[in-house]
C-alpha positions in Angstrom: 39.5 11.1 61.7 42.0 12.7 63.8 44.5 14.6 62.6 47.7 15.4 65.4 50.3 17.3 63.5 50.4 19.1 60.6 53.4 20.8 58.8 52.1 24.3 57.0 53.7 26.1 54.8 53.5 29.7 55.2 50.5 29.3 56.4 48.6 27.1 54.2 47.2 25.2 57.0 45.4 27.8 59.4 44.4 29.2 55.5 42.9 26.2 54.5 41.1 25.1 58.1 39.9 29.0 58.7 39.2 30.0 55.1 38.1 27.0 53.6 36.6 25.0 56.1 33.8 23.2 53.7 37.1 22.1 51.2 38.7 20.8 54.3 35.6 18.4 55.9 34.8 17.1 52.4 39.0 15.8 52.0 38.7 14.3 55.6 35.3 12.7 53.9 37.0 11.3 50.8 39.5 10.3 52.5 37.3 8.4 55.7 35.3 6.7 52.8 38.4 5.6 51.2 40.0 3.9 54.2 36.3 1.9 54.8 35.9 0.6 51.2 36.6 -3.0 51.3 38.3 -3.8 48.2 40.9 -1.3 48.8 41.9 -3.9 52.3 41.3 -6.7 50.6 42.6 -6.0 47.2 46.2 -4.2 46.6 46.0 -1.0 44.4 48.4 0.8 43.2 49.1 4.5 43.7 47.2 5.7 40.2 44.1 3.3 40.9 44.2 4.7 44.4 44.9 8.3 43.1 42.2 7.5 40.4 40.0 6.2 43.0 40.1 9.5 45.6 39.8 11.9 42.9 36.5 10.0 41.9 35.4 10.5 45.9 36.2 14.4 45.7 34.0 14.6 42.6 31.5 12.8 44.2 31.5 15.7 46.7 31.2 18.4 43.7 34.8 18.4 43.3 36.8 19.0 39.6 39.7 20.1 38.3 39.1 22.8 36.5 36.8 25.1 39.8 39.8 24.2 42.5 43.1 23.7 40.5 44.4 27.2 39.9 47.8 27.5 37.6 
C-alpha cells in the first residue's frame, strides 16, 4: 500500500511513522488484509460491520483497547 499524502497534525504523522513504526506497519496490514477479503467486495457492509471487522484485524495483530487507547 502506498500512501501519497498525508495531513498531520502537529506532528502526529512524522510521531507516529518515526516513533511508532511497528503500530504503523501492523494498520497498513489490517487494513491490506481488509481490502483482499472477499466478502467485503462481494457483500455490502456497513460502517459498524466494517469498523467491527478492522478492529478484529488489529487484535489479531496483538492489538486492544485498553494497551493503545489512552484517555
Amino acid at each position: 500500500m502506498l500512501i501519497n499524502k498525508v495531513i498531520s497534525y502537529l506532528g502526529a504523522w512524522e510521531n507516529l511513522i518515526h516513533n511508532y513504526t511497528e503500530n504503523y506497519l501492523e494498520i497498513v496490514e489490517s487494513v491490506k488484509n481488509l481490502n483482499s477479503q472477499d466478502h467485503i467486495h462481494n457483500n455490502r457492509m456497513s460502517l459498524k460491520e466494517l469498523s467491527s471487522y478492522w478492529r478484529l484485524l488489529l487484535k489479531e495483530c496483538g492489538w486492544s483497547k485498553e494497551k493503545y487507547i489512552t484517555a
